[in-house]
VEXNU-181528 format. One record per residue (C-alpha): residue in one letter; z, x, y; residue number from 1. Coordinates in steps of 0.001 Angstrom, whole numbers, m for minus. Example, Ala and Ser with C-alpha at 12.3 -4.5 7.8 and 13.67 -1.06 7.14 Angstrom:
BEGIN
+---------+---------+---------+---------+-----+
| residuo |      pz |      px |      py | num |
+---------+---------+---------+---------+-----+
|       A |    7800 |   12300 |   m4500 |   1 |
|       S |    7140 |   13670 |   m1060 |   2 |
+---------+---------+---------+---------+-----+
END
This chain:
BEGIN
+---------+---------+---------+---------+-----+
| residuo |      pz |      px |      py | num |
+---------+---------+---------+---------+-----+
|       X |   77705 |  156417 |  140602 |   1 |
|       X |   78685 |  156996 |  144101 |   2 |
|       X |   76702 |  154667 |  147249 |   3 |
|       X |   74842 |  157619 |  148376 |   4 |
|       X |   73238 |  158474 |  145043 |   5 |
|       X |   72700 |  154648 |  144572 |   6 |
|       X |   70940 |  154205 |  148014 |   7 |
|       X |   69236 |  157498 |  147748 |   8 |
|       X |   67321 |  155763 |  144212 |   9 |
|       X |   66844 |  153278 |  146365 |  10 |
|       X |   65172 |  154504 |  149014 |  11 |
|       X |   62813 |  156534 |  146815 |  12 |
|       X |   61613 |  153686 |  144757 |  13 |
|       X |   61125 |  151236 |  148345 |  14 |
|       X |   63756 |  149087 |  147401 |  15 |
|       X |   65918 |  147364 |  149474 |  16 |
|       X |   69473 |  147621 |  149352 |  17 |
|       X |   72615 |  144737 |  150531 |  18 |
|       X |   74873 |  146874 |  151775 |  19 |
|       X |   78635 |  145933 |  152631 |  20 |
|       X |   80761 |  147655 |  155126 |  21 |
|       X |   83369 |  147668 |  157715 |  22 |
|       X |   82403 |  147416 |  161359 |  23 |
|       X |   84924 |  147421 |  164754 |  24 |
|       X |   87946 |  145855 |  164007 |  25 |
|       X |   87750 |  145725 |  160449 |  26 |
|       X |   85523 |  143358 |  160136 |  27 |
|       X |   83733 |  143124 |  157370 |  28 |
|       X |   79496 |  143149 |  157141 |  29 |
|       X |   77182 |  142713 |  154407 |  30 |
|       X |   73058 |  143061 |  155755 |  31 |
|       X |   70065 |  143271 |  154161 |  32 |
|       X |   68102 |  146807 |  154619 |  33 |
|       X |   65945 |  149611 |  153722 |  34 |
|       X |   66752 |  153106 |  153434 |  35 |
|       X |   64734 |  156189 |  154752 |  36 |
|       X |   67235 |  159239 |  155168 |  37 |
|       X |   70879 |  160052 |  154925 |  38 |
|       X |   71612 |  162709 |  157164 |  39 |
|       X |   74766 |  164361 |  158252 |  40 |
|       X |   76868 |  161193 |  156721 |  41 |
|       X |   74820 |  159217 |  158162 |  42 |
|       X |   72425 |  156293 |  156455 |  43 |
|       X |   68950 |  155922 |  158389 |  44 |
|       X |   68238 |  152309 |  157759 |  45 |
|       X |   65884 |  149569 |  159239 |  46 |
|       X |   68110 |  146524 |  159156 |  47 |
|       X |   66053 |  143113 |  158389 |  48 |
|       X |   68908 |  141612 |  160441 |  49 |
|       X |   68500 |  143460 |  163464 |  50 |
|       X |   64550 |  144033 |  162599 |  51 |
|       X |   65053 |  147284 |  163890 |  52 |
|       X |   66471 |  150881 |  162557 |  53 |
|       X |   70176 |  151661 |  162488 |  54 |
|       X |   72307 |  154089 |  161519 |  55 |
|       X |   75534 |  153510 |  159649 |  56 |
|       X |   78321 |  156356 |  158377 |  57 |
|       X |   78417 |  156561 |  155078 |  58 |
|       X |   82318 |  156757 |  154808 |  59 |
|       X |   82279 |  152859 |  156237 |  60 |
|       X |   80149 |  151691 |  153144 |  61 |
|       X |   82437 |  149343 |  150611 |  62 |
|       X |   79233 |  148678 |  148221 |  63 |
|       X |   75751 |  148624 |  147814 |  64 |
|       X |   73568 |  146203 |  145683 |  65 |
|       X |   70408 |  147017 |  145137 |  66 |
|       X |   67912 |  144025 |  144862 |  67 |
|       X |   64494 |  143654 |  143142 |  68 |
|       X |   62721 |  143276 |  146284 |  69 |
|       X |   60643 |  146378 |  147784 |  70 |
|       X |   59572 |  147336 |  150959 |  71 |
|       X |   56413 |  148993 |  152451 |  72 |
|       X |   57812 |  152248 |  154615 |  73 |
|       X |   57980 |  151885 |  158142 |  74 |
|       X |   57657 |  155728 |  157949 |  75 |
|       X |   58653 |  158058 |  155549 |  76 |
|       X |   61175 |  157699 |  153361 |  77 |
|       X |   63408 |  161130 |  153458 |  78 |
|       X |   65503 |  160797 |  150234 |  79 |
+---------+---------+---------+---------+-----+
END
């Protein structure tokens, strides 16, 4: 199963998602979020880090775990 289709179940259960990726430089991430849209190859996310919503490229993802935690929608979820 490819991240998108795993973050899209995600999203449309509430559940939030660790999600690993590459940032500048190469260096490597791995934050806590929950998913509302992926748009244009683009994730819509609000990051629990940040506590605020981000958006991420899809193409910089290197995996996605999806925990047993959910999450009441900020707004609505678009996946």
């Amino acid at each position: 199963m490819d991240f998108e289709t795993i973050i899209r179940d995600a999203g449309r259960q509430h559940r939030k998602v660790r999600i690993q990726f590459r940032g500048t430089a190469s260096t490597e991430y791995d934050r806590e979020m929950e998913p509302y849209a992926i748009r244009d190859g683009q994730l819509v996310a609000y990051s629990l880090y940040r506590d605020e919503f981000r958006t991420l490229p899809i193409a910089d993802i290197t995996g996605v775990d999806v925990t047993s935690r959910t999450f009441t929608p900020r707004r609505m979820v678009e996946l």
